[in-house]
N, C-alpha and C positions, 0 to 999 in steps of 0.2 A: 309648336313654337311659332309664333308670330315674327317674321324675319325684315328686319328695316332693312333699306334701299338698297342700302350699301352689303348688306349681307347676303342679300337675295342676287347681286350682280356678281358680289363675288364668288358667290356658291356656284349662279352657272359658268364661269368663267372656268370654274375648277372643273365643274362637269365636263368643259365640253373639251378639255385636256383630255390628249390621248397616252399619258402617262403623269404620274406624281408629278404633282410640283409646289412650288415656293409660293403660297399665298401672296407673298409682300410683291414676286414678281406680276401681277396685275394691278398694283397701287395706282399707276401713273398711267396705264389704261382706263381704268378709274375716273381719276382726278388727275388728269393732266396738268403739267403745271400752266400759270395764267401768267407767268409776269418773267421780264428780262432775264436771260441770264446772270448779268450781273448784278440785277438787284440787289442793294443793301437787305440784310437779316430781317432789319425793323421795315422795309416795304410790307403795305397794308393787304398786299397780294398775295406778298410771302407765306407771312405770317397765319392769313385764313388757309393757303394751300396746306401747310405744315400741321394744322388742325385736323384738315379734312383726312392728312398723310395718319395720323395719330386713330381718328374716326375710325381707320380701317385696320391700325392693328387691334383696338379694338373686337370690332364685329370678328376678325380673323379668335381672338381666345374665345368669343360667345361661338362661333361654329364648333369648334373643335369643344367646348363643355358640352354644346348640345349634343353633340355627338353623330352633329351632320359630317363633318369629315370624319378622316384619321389618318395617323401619321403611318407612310410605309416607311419612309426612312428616317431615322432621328439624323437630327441634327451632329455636325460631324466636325465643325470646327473649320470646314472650309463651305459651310452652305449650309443654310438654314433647313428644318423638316422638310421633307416632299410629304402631301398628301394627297386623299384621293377620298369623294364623295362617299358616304357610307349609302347603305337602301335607304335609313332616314333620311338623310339629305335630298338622295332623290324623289323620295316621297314627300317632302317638303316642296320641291320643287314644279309637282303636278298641279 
């Protein structure tokens, strides 16, 4: 599996966690955002971040199809899955 930008950072990000975690919480490691906090919705800053936000949940469902990660914990009503690199993943990763 060929892994764009955004997958490939994410995947090591999850690697280099030393227990399960929340994909989304490296979004903003990521793609930090670029523009004020109070920015209006329609800022042109926003709007591309809030893209880039969407890009990565994205890549986040292609990881988990490929079957680079997997979930240890489902999701539970107060936190999204924890996951953790499968040996594909990491083999993807060399």
């Amino acid at each position: 599996m060929t892994l764009s930008p955004d997958e490939r950072r994410l995947l090591e990000l999850i690697a280099q966690a030393p227990e399960p975690v929340a994909m989304s919480d490296f979004f903003h490691t990521i793609h930090p955002p670029t523009f004020p906090q109070g920015a209006p919705e329609e800022d042109p800053a926003r709007v591309s971040w809030m893209q880039l936000q969407l890009d990565l949940y994205r890549a986040s469902g292609n990881l988990w199809q490929g079957g680079l990660v997997e979930v240890i914990h489902p999701a539970n009503g107060e936190r999204p899955d924890l996951v953790a690199v499968t040996e594909a993943g990491r083999t993807a990763l060399a």
